[in-house]
C-alpha positions as CSV (number, residue, x, y, z in Angstrom):
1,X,8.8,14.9,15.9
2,X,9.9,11.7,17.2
3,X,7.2,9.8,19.7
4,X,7.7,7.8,22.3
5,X,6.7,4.3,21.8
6,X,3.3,3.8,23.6
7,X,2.0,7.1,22.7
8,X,-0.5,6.8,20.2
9,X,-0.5,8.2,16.3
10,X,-3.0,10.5,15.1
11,X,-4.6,10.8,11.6
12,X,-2.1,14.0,11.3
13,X,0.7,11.7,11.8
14,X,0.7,9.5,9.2
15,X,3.5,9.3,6.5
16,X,3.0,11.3,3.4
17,X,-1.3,11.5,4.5
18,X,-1.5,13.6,1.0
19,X,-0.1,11.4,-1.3
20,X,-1.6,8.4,0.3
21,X,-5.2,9.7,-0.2
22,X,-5.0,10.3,-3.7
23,X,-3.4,6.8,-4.2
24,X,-6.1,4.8,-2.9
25,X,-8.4,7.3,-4.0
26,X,-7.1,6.1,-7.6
27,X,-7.0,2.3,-6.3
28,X,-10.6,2.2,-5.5
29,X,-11.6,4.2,-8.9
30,X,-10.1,1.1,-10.6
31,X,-11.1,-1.6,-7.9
32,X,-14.5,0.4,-9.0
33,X,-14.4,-0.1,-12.7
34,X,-12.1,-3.3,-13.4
35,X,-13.5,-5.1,-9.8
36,X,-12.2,-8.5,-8.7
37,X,-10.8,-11.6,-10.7
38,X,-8.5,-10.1,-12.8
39,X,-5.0,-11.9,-12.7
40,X,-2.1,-9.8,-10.5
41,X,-0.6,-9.6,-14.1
42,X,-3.5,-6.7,-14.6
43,X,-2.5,-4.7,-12.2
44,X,1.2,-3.5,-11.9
45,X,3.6,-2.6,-8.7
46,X,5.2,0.8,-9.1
47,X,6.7,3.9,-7.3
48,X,4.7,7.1,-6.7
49,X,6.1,10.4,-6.3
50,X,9.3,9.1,-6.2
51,X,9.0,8.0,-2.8
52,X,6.2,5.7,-2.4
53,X,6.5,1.6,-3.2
54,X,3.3,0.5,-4.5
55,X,3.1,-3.5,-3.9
56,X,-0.4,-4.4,-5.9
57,X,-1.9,-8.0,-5.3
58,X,-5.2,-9.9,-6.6
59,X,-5.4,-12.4,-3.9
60,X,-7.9,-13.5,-1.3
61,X,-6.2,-11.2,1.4
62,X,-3.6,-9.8,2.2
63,X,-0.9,-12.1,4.0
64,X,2.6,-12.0,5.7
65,X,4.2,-13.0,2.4
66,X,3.2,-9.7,0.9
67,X,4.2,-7.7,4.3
68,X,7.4,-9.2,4.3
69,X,8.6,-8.9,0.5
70,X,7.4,-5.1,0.7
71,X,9.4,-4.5,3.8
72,X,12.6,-6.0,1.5
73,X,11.2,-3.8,-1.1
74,X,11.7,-1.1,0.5
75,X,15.0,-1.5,2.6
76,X,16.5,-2.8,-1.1
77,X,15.3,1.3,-2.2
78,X,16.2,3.0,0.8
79,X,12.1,4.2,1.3
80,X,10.5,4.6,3.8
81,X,6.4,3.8,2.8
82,X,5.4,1.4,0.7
83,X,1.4,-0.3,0.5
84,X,0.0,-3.3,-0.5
85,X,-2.9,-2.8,-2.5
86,X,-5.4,-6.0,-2.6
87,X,-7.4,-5.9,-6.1
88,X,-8.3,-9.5,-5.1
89,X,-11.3,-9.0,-2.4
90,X,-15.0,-8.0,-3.4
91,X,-13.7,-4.5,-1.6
92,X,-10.4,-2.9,-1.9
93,X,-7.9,-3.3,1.0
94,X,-4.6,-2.0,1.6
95,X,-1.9,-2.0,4.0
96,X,0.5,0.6,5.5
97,X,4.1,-0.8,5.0
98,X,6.6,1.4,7.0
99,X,9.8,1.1,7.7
């Protein structure tokens, strides 16, 4: 289903929603045990389910750096999703990358 561009996304919408929860459900397990102040060294960037690009950063926040080296990311692996995963704030955040 293709939308037009000023309607407006819904929850049920979202690119694999499924896989996504259990990703940052696992992201906030470690962000839970391990917490801040690690180096980005700690943490590791990888591909789930063969379709999702996992960009992970320990930083103050997340910046347009990050948004735009996971939008080459992912044009350089033909996919279409990738998040940034911040391990570097005193809560988790992540970003929806899609291309």
């Amino acid at each position: 289903m293709v939308k037009e561009p000023n309607e407006s996304y819904g929850l049920n919408d979202l690119l694999y929603k499924d896989e996504v929860y259990s990703i940052i459900s696992c992201c906030f397990e470690v962000h839970k045990i391990l917490g801040k102040g690690f180096l980005e060294a700690v943490y590791s960037d990888f591909i789930v389910f063969d379709k999702i690009r996992i960009e992970v950063k320990a930083q103050q926040n997340i910046i347009d750096k990050n948004l735009k080296q996971t939008i080459n990311y992912l044009a350089a692996s033909k996919m279409k999703l990738g998040l940034i995963v911040n391990f570097g704030e005193e809560s988790l955040k992540f970003k929806r990358v899609i291309l």
